[in-house]
N, CA, C, O and CB atoms as a CASP TS submission, in Angstrom:
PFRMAT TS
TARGET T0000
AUTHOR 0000-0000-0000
METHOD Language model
MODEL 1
PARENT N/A
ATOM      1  N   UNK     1     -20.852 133.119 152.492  1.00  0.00           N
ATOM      2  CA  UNK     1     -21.786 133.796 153.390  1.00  0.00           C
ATOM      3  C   UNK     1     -21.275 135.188 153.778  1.00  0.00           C
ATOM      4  O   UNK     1     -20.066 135.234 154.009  1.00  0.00           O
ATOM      5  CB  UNK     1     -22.018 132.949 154.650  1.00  0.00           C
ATOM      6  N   UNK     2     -21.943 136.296 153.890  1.00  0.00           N
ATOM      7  CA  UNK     2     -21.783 137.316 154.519  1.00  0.00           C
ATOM      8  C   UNK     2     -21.063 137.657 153.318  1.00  0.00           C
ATOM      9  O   UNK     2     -19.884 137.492 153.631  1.00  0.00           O
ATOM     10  CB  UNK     2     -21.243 137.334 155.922  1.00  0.00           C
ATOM     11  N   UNK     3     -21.112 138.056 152.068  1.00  0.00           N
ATOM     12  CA  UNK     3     -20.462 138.622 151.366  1.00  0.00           C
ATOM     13  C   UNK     3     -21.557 139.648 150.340  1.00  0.00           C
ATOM     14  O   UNK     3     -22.700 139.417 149.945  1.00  0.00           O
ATOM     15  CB  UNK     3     -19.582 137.552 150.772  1.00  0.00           C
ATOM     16  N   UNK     4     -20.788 140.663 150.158  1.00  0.00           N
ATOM     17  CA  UNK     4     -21.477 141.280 149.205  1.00  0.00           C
ATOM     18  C   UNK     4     -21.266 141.883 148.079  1.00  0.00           C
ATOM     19  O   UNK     4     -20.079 142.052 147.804  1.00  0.00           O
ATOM     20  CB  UNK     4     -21.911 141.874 149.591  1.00  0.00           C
ATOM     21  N   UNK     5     -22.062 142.276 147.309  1.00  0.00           N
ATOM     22  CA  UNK     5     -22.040 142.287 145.418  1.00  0.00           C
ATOM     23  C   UNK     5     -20.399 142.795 145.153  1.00  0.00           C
ATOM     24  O   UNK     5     -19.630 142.362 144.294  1.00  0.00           O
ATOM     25  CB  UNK     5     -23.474 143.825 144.491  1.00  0.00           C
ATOM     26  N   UNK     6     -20.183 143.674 146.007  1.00  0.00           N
ATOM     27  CA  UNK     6     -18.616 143.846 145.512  1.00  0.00           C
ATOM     28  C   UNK     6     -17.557 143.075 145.784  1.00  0.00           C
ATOM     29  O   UNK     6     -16.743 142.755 144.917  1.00  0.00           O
ATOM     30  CB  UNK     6     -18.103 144.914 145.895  1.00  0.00           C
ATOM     31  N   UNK     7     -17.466 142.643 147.249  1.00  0.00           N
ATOM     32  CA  UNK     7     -16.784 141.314 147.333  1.00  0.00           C
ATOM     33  C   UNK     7     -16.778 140.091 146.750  1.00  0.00           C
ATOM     34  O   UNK     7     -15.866 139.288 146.553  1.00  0.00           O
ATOM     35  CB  UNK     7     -16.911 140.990 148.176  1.00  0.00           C
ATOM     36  N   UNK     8     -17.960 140.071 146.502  1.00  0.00           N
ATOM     37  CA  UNK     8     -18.286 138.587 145.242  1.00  0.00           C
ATOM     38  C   UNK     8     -17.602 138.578 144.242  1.00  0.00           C
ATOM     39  O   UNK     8     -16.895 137.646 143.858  1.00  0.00           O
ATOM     40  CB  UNK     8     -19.700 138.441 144.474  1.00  0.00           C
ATOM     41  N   UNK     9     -17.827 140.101 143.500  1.00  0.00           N
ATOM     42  CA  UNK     9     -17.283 140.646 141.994  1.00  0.00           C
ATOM     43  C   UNK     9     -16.085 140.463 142.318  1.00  0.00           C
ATOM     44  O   UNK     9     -15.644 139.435 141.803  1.00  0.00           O
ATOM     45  CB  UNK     9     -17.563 142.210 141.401  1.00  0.00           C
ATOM     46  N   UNK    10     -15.195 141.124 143.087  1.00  0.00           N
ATOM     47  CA  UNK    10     -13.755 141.062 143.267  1.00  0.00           C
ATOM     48  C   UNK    10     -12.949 139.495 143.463  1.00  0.00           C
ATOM     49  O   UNK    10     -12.008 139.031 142.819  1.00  0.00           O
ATOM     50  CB  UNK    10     -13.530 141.953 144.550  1.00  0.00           C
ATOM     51  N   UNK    11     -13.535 139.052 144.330  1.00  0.00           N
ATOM     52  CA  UNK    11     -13.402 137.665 144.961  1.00  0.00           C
ATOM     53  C   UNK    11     -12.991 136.365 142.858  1.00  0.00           C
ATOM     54  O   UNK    11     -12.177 135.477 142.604  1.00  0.00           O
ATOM     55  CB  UNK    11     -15.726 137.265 146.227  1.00  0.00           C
ATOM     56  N   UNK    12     -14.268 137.164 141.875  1.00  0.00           N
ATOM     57  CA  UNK    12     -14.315 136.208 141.104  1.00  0.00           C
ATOM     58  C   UNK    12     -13.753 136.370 140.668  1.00  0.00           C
ATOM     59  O   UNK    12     -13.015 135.453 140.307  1.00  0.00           O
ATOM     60  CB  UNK    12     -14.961 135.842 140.593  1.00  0.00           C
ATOM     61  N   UNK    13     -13.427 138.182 140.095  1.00  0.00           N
ATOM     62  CA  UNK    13     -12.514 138.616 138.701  1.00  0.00           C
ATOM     63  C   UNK    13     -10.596 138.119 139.143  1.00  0.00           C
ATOM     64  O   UNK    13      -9.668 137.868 138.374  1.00  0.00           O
ATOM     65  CB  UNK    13     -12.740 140.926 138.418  1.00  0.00           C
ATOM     66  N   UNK    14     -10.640 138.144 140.642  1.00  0.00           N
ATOM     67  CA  UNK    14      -9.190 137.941 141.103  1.00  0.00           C
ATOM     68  C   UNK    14      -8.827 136.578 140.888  1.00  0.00           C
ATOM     69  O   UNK    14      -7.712 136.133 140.613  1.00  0.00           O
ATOM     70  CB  UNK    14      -8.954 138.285 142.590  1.00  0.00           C
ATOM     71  N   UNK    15     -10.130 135.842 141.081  1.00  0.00           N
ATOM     72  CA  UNK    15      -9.521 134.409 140.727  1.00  0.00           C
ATOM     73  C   UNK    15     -10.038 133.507 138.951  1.00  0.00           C
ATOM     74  O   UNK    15      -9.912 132.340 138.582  1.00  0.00           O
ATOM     75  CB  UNK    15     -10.192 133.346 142.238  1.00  0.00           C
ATOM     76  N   UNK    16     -10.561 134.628 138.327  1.00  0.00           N
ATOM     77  CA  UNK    16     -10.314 134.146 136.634  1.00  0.00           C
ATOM     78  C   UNK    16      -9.358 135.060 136.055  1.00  0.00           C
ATOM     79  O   UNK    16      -8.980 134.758 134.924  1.00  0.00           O
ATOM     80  CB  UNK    16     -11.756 134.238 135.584  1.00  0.00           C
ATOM     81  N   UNK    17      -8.633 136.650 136.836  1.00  0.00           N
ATOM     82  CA  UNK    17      -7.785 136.614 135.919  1.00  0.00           C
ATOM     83  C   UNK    17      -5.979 135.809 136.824  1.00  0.00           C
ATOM     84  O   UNK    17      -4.902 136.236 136.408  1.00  0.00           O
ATOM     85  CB  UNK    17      -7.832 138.440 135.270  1.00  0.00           C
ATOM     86  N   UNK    18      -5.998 135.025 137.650  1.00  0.00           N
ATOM     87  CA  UNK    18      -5.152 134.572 138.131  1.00  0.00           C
ATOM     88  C   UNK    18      -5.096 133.406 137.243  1.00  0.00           C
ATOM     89  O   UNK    18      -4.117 133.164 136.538  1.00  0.00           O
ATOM     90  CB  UNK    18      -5.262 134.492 139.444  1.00  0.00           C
ATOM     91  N   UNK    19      -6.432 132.500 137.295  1.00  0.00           N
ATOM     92  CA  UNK    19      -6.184 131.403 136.327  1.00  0.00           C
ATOM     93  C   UNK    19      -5.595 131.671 134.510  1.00  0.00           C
ATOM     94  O   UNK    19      -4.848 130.914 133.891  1.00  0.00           O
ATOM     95  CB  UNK    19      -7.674 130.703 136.344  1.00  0.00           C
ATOM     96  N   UNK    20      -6.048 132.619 134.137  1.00  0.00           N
ATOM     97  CA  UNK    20      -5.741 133.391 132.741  1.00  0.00           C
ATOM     98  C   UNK    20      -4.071 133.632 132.789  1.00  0.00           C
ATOM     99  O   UNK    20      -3.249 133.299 131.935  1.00  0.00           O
ATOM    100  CB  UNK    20      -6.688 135.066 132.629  1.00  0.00           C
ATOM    101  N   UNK    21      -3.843 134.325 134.074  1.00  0.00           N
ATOM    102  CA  UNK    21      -2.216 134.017 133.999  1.00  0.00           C
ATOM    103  C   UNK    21      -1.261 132.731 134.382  1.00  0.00           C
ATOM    104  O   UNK    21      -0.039 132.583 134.352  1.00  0.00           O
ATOM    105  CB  UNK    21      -1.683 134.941 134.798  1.00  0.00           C
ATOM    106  N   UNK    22      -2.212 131.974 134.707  1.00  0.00           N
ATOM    107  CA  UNK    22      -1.722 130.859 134.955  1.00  0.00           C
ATOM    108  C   UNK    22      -1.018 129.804 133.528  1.00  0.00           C
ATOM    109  O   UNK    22      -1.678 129.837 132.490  1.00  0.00           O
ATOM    110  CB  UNK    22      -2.903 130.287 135.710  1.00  0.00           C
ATOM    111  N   UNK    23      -0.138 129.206 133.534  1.00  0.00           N
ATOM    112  CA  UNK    23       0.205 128.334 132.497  1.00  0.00           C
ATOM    113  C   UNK    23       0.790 127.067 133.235  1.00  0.00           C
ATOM    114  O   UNK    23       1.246 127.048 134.378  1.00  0.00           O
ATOM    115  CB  UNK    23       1.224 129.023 131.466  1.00  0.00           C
ATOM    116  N   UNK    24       0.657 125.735 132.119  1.00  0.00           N
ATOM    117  CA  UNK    24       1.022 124.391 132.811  1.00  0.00           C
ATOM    118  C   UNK    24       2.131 124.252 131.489  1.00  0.00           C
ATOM    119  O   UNK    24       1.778 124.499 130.336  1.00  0.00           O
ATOM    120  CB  UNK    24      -0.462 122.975 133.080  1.00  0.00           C
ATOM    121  N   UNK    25       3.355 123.868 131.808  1.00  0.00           N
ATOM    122  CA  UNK    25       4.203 123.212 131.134  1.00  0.00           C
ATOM    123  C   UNK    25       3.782 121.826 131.451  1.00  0.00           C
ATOM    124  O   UNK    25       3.328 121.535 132.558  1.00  0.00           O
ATOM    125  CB  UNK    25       5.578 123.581 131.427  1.00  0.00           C
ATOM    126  N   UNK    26       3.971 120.708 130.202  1.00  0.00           N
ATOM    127  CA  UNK    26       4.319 119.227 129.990  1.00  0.00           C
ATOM    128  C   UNK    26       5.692 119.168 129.776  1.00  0.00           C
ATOM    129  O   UNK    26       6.554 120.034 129.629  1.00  0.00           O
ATOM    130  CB  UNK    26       3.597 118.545 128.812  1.00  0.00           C
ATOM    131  N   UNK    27       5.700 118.160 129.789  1.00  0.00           N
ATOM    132  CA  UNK    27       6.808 117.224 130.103  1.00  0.00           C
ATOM    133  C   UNK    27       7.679 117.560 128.353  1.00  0.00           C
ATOM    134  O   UNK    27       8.910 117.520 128.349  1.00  0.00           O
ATOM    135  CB  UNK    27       6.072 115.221 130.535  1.00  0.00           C
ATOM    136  N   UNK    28       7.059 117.813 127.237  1.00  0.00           N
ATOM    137  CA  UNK    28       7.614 118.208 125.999  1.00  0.00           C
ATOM    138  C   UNK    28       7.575 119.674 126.269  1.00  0.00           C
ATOM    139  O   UNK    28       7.569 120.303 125.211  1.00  0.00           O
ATOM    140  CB  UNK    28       6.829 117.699 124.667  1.00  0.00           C
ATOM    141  N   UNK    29       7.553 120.255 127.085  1.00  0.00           N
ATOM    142  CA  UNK    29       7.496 122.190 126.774  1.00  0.00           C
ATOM    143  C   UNK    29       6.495 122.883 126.079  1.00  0.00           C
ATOM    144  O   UNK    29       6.487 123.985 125.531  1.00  0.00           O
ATOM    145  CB  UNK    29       8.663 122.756 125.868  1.00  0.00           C
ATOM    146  N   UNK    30       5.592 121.939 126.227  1.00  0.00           N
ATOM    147  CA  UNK    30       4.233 122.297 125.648  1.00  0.00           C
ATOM    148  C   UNK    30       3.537 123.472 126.809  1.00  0.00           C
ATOM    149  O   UNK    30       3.302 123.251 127.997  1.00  0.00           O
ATOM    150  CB  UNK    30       3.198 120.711 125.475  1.00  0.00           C
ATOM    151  N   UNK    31       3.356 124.464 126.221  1.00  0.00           N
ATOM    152  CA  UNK    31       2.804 125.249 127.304  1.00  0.00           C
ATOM    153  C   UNK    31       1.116 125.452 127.604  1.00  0.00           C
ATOM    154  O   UNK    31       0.610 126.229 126.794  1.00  0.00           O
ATOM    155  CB  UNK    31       3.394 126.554 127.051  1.00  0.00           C
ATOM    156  N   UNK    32       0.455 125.068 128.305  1.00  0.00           N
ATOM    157  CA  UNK    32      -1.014 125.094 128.368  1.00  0.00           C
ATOM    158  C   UNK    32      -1.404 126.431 129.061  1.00  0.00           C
ATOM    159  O   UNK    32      -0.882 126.763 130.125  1.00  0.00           O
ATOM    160  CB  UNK    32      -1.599 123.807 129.169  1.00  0.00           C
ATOM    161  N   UNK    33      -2.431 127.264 128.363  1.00  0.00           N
ATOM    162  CA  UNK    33      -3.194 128.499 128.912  1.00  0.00           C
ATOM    163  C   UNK    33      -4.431 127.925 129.834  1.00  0.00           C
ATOM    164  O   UNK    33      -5.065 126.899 129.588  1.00  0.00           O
ATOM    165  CB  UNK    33      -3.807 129.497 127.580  1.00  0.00           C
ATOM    166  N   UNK    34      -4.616 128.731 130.849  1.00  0.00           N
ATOM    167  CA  UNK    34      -6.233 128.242 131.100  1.00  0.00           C
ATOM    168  C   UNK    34      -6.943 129.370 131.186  1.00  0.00           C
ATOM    169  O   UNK    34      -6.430 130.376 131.676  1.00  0.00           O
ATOM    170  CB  UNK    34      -6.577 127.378 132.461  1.00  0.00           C
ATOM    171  N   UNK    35      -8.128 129.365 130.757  1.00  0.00           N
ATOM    172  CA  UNK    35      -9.142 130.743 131.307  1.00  0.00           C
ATOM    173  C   UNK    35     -10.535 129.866 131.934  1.00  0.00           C
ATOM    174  O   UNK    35     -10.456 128.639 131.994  1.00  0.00           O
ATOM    175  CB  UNK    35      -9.750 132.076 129.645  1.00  0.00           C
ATOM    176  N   UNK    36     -11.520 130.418 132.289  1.00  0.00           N
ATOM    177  CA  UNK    36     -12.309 129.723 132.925  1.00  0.00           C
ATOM    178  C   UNK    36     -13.782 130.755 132.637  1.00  0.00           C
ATOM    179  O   UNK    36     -13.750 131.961 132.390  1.00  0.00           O
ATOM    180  CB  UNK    36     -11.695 129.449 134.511  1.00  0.00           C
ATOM    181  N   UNK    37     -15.099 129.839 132.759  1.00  0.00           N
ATOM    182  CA  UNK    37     -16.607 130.606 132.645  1.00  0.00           C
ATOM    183  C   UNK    37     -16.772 130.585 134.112  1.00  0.00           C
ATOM    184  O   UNK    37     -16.565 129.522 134.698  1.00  0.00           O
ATOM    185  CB  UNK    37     -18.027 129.751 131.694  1.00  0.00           C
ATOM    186  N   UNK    38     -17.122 131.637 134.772  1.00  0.00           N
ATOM    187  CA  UNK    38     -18.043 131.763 135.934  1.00  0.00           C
ATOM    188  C   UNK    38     -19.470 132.466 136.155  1.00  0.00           C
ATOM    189  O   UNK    38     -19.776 133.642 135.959  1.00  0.00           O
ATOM    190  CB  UNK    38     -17.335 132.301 136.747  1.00  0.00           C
ATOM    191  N   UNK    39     -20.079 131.632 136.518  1.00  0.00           N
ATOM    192  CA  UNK    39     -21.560 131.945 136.707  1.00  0.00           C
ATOM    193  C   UNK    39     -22.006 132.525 138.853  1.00  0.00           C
ATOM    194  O   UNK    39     -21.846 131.700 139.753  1.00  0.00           O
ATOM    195  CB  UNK    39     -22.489 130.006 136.073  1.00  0.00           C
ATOM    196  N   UNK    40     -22.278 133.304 139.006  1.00  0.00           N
ATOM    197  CA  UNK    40     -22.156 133.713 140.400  1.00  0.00           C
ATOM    198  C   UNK    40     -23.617 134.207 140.440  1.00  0.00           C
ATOM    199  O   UNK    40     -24.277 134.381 139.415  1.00  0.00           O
ATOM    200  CB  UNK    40     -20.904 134.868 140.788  1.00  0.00           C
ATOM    201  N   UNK    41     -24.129 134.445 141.823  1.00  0.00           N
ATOM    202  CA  UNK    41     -25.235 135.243 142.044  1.00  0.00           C
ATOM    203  C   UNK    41     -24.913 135.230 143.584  1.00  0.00           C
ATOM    204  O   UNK    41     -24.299 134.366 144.210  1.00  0.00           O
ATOM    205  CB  UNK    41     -26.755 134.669 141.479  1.00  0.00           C
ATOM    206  N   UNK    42     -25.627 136.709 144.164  1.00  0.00           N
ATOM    207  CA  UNK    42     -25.983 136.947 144.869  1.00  0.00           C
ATOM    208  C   UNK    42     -27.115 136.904 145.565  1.00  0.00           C
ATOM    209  O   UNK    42     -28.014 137.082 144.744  1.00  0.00           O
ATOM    210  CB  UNK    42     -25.687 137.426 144.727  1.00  0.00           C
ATOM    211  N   UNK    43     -27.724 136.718 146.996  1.00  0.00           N
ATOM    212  CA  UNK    43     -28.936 136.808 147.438  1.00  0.00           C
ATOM    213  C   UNK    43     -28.669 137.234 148.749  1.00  0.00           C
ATOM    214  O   UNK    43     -27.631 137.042 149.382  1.00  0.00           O
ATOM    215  CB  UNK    43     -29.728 135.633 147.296  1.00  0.00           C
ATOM    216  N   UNK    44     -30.222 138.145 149.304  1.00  0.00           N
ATOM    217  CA  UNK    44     -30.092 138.195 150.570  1.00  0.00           C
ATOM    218  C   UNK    44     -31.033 138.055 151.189  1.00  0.00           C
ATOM    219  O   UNK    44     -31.192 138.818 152.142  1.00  0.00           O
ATOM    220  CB  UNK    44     -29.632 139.041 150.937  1.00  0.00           C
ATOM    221  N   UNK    45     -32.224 136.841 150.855  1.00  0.00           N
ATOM    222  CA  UNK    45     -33.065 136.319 151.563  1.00  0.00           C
ATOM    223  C   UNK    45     -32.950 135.130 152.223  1.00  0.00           C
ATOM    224  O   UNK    45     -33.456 134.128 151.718  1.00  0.00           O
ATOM    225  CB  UNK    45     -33.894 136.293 150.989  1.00  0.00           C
ATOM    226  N   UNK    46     -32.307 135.060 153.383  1.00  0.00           N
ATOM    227  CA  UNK    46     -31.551 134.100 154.393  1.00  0.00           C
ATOM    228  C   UNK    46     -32.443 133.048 154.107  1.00  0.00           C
ATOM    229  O   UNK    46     -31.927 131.982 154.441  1.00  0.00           O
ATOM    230  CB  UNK    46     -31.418 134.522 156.084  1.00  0.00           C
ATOM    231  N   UNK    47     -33.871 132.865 153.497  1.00  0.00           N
ATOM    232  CA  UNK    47     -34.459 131.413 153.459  1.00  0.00           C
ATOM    233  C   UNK    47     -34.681 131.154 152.100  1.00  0.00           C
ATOM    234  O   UNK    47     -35.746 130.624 151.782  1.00  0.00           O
ATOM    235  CB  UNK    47     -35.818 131.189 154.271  1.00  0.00           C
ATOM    236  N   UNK    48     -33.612 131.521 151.002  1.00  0.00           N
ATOM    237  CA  UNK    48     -33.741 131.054 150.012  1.00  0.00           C
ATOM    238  C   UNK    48     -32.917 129.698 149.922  1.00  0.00           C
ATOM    239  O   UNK    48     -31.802 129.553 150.423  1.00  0.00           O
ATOM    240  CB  UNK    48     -33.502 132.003 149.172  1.00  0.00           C
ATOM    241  N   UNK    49     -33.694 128.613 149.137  1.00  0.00           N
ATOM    242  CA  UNK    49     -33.467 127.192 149.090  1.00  0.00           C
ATOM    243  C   UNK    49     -32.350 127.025 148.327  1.00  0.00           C
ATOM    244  O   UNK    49     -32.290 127.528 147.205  1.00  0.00           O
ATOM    245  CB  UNK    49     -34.570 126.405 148.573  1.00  0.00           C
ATOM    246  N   UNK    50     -31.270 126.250 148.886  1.00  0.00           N
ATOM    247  CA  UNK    50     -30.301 126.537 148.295  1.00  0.00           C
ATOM    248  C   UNK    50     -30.405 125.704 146.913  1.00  0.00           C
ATOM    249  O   UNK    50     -29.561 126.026 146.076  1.00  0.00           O
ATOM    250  CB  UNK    50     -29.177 126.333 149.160  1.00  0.00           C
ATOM    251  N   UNK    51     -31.231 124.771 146.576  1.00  0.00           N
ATOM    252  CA  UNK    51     -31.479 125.055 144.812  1.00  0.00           C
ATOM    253  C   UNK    51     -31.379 125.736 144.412  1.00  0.00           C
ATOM    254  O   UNK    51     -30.390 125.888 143.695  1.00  0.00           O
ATOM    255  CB  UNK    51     -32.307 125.010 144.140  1.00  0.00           C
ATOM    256  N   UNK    52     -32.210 126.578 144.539  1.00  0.00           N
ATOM    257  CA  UNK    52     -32.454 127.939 144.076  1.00  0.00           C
ATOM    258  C   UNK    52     -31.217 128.845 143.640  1.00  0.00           C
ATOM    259  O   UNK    52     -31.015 129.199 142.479  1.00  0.00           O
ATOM    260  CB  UNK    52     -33.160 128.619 145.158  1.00  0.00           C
ATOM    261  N   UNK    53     -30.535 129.121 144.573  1.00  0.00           N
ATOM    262  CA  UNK    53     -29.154 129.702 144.450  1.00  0.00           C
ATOM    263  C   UNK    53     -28.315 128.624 143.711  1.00  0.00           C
ATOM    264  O   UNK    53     -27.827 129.372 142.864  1.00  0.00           O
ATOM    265  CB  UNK    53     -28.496 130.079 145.933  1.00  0.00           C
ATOM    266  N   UNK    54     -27.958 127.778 143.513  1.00  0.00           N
ATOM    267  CA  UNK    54     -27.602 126.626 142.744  1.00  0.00           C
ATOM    268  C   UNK    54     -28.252 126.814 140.704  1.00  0.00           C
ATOM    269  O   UNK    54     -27.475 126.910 139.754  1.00  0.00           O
ATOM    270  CB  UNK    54     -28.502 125.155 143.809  1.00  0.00           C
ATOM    271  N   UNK    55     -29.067 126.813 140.650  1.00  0.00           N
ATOM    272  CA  UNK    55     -30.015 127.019 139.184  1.00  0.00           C
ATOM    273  C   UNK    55     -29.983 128.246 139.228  1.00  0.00           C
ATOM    274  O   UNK    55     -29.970 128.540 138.033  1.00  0.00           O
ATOM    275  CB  UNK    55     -31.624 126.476 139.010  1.00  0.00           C
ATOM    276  N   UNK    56     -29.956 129.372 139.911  1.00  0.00           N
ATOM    277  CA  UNK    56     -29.443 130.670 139.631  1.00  0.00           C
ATOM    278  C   UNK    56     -27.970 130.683 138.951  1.00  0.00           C
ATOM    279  O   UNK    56     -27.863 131.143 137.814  1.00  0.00           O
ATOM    280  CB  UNK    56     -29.436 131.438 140.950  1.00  0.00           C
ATOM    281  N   UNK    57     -27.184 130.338 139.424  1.00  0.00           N
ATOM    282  CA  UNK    57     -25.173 130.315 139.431  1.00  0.00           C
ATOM    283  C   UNK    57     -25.162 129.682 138.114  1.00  0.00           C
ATOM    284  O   UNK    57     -24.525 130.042 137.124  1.00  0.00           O
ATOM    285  CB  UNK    57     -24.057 129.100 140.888  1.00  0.00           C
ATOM    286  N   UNK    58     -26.031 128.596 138.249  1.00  0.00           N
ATOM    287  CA  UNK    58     -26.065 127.421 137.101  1.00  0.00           C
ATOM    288  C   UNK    58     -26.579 128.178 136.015  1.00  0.00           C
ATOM    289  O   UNK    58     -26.425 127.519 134.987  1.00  0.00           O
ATOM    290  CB  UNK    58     -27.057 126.023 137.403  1.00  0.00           C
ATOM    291  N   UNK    59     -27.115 129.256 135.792  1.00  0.00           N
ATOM    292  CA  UNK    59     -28.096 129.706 134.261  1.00  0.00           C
ATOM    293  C   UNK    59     -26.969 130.622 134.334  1.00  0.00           C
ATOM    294  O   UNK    59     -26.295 130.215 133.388  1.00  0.00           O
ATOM    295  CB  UNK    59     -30.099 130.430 134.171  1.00  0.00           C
ATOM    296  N   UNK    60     -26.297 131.635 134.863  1.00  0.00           N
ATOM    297  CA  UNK    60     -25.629 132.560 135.124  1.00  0.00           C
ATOM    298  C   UNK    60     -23.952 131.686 134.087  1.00  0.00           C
ATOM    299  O   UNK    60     -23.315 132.044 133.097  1.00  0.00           O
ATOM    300  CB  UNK    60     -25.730 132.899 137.078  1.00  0.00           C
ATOM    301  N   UNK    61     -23.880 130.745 134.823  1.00  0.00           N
ATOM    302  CA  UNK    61     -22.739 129.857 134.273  1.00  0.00           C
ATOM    303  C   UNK    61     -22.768 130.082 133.037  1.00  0.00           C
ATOM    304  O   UNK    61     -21.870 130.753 132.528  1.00  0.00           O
ATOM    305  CB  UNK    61     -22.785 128.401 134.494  1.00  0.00           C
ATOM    306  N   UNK    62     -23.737 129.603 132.334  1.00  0.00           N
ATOM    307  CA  UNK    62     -24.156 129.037 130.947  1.00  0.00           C
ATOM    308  C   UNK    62     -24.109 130.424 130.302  1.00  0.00           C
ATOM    309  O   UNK    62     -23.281 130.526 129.397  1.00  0.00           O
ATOM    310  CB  UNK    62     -25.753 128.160 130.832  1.00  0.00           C
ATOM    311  N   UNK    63     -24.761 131.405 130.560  1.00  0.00           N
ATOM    312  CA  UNK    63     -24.581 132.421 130.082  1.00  0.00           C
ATOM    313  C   UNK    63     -23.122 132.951 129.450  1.00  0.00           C
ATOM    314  O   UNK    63     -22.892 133.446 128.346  1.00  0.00           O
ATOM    315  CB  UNK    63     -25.041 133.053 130.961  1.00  0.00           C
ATOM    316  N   UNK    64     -22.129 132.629 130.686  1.00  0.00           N
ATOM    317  CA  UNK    64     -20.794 133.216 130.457  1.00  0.00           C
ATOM    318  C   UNK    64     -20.528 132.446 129.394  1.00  0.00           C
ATOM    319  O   UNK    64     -20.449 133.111 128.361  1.00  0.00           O
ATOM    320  CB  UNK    64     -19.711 133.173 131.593  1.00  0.00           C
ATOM    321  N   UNK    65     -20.303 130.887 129.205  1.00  0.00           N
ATOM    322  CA  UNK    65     -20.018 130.101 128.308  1.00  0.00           C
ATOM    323  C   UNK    65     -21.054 130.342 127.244  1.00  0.00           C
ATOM    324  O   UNK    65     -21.129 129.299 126.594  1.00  0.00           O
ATOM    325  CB  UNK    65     -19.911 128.806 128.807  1.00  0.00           C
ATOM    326  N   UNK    66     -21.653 130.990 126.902  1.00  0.00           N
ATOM    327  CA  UNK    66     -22.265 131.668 126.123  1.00  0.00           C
ATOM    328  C   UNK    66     -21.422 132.589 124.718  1.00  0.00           C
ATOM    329  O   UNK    66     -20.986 132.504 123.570  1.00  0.00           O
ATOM    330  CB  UNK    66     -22.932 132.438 127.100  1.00  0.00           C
ATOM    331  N   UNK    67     -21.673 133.640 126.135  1.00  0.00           N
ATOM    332  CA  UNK    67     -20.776 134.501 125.662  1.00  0.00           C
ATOM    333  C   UNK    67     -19.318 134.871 125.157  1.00  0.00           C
ATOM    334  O   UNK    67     -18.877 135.948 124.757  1.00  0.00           O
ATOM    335  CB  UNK    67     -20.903 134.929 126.204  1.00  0.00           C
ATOM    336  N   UNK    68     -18.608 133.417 125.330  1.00  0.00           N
ATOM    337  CA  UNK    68     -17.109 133.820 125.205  1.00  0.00           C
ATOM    338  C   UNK    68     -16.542 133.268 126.392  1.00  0.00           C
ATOM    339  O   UNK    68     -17.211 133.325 127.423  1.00  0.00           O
ATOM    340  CB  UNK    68     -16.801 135.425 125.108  1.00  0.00           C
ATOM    341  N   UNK    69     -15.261 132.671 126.407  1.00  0.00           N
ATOM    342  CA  UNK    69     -14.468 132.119 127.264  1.00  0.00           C
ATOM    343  C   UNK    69     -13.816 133.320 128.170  1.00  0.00           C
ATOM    344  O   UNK    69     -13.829 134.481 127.762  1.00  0.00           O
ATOM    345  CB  UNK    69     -13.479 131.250 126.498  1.00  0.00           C
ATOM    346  N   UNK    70     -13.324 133.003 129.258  1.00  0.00           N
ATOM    347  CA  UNK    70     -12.833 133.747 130.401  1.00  0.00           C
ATOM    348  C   UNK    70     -13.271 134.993 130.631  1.00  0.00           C
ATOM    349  O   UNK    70     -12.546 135.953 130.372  1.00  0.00           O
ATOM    350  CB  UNK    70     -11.587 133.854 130.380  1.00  0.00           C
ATOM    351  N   UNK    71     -14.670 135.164 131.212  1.00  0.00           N
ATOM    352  CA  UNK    71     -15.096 135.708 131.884  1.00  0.00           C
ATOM    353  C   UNK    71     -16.063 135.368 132.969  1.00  0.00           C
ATOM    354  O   UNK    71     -15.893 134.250 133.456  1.00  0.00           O
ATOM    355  CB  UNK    71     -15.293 136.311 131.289  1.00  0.00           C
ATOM    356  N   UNK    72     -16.903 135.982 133.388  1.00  0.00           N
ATOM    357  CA  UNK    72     -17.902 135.890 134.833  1.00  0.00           C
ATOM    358  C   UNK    72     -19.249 136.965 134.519  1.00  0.00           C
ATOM    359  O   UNK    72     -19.331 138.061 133.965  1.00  0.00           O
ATOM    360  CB  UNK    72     -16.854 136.573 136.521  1.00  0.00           C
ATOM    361  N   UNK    73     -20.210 136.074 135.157  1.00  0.00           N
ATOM    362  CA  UNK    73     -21.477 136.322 134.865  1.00  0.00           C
ATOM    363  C   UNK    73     -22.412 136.503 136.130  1.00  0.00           C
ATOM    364  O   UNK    73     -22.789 135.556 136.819  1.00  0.00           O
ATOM    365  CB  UNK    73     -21.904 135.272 134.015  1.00  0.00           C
ATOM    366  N   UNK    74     -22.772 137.939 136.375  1.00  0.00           N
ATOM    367  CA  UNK    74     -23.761 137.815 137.554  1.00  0.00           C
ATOM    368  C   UNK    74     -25.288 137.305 137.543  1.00  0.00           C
ATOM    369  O   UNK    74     -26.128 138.055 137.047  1.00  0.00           O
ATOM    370  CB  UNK    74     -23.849 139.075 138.046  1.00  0.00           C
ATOM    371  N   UNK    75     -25.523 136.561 137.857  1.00  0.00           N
ATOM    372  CA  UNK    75     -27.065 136.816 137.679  1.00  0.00           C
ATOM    373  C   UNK    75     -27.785 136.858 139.111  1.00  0.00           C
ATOM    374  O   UNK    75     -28.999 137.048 139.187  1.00  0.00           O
ATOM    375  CB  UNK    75     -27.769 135.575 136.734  1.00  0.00           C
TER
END
């Protein structure tokens, strides 16, 4: 709440490229990468149903996983 298009943007890119630097060692020294799809939207009509904003994020999602792994998608 109370956030806006640039804080959103920042808020997402800080936390997919944190996960991107992130790595998991196993127990053999196997090293695991992660990157992640994010789908986001913004609104600022205080009586939009939050479905709505939900199937927005949600098509937005799909998009990124679309397009290629580890990135973020406004819609």
């Amino acid at each position: 709440p109370e956030t806006d298009l640039r804080q959103a943007s920042s808020a997402v890119e800080r936390l997919r490229d944190e996960l991107a630097k992130s790595k998991l060692v196993i127990n053999d020294g196997t090293h695991i990468n992660f990157t992640v799809s994010i789908g986001f939207t913004i609104f600022e009509n205080k009586n939009i149903l939050i479905e709505e904003i939900i199937k927005k994020a949600d098509k937005a999602l799909y998009m990124a996983k679309k397009q290629g792994r580890n990135r973020a998608v406004l819609l």
